[in-house]
Structure formats: C-alpha cells, structure tokens
Phi, psi and omega in degrees: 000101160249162163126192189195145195212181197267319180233152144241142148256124193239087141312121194244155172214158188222102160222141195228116163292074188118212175167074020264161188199212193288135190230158187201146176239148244201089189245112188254135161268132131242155174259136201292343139318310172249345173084347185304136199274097174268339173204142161227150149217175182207128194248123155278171210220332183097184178272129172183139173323161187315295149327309172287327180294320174304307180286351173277310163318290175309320165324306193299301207294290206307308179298336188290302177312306176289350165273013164274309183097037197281167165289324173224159180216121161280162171220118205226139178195151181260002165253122155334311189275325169279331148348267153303331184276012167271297185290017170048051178265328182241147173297169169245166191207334175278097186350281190306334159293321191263022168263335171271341183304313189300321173293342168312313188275344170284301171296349193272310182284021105325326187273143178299297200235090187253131172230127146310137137223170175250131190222171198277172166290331177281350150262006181228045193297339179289245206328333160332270221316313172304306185295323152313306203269357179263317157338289190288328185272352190023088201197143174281149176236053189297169263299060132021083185306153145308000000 
C-alpha cells in the first residue's frame, strides 16, 4: 500500500468482552472522495480493556494510513473519550493510555493533517463488524471482505 492521495477517513473501533477480558481492535481506510474502502482489518489483542483496544486501533488505522502518504487523514470513532483526549479537551490520567496516547501524538506530528471526529456507533458498523469478526476468530483479519 503506496502512493499518495489527498484524503483518508480511517474509521476506528474498540472492543472488549468483558472488561477487560478478550479485545479486538477494528480499522477501516477509505479515500475520502470516491468513499472506496483502501484497507480494513480486525486485530485481536489477547486480554485487555475497551479503551486501550480504541487506542489500539487508532494506532494500527494511523500507521496504515501514513503509508498512503495522504494530504489529510479524518480519523472518525465512536469513543467520546478517546476523541476528546486527542483533541486535548479531556486529560488522559490513565498510565496505560497515556502511553498510547503519546504514541498517537507521534504519530500524528508525522502527518500533515489529522482531525478526531466523533460519531454515533450506527456509523461505524464497518470497523464494529471488524472488531467482532477478529473477536470470534481470535485472530487478526487484515484487509477483510465486507
């Protein structure tokens, strides 16, 4: 995956059976023009929280993303929380967060242009769907039929 394009949406998801219990993270690409789907996967994790699986995700989505070479990257998720704390409205306080957090922010000062946004869950049934389907197989699920 090379080249170089104007936009990306990276739909990210986080999820844990329990909690933490068995976790899976959840990545979708498209270009942000034509909406075409350039990569999905679904990562498992082994055991860990909701939170940490979001940020893991975003990580998995950001790096994935930077090997487009895009001009901009949306980054779209349904967790609130990691949302604001990218977008430094809220602290991270949590050890283990604010070690992905930092890598997030590494990764971000690589990048031209990164926006957190925040969506509903019913928009983001694609990276779900991903995080469920690595969940049952307990397995990672790179780039994933629809």
């Amino acid at each position: 995956m090379s080249g170089n394009c104007s936009g990306l949406e990276v739909f990210i998801d986080g999820g844990a059976r329990g909690n933490p219990g068995p976790a899976a993270a959840g990545v979708v690409i498209r270009d942000r023009e034509d909406g075409v789907v350039l990569f999905q996967g679904g990562y498992f994790l082994g055991d860990a929280t909701n939170n940490v699986a979001e940020y893991t995700a975003l990580l998995k989505g950001l790096a994935r993303a930077a090997e487009l070479a895009p001009e901009a990257i949306e980054v779209f998720s349904d967790s609130e929380l990691l949302v604001r704390q990218m977008n430094g409205e809220y602290r991270v306080r949590n050890t283990r967060l604010r070690e992905l957090f930092h890598k997030a922010n590494t990764l971000c000062r690589d990048l031209r242009q990164v926006s957190f946004n925040h969506i509903r869950r019913e928009q983001n049934t694609q990276a779900d769907a991903l995080v469920n389907q690595a969940l049952n197989l307990r397995r990672d699920v790179e780039d994933a039929a629809e």
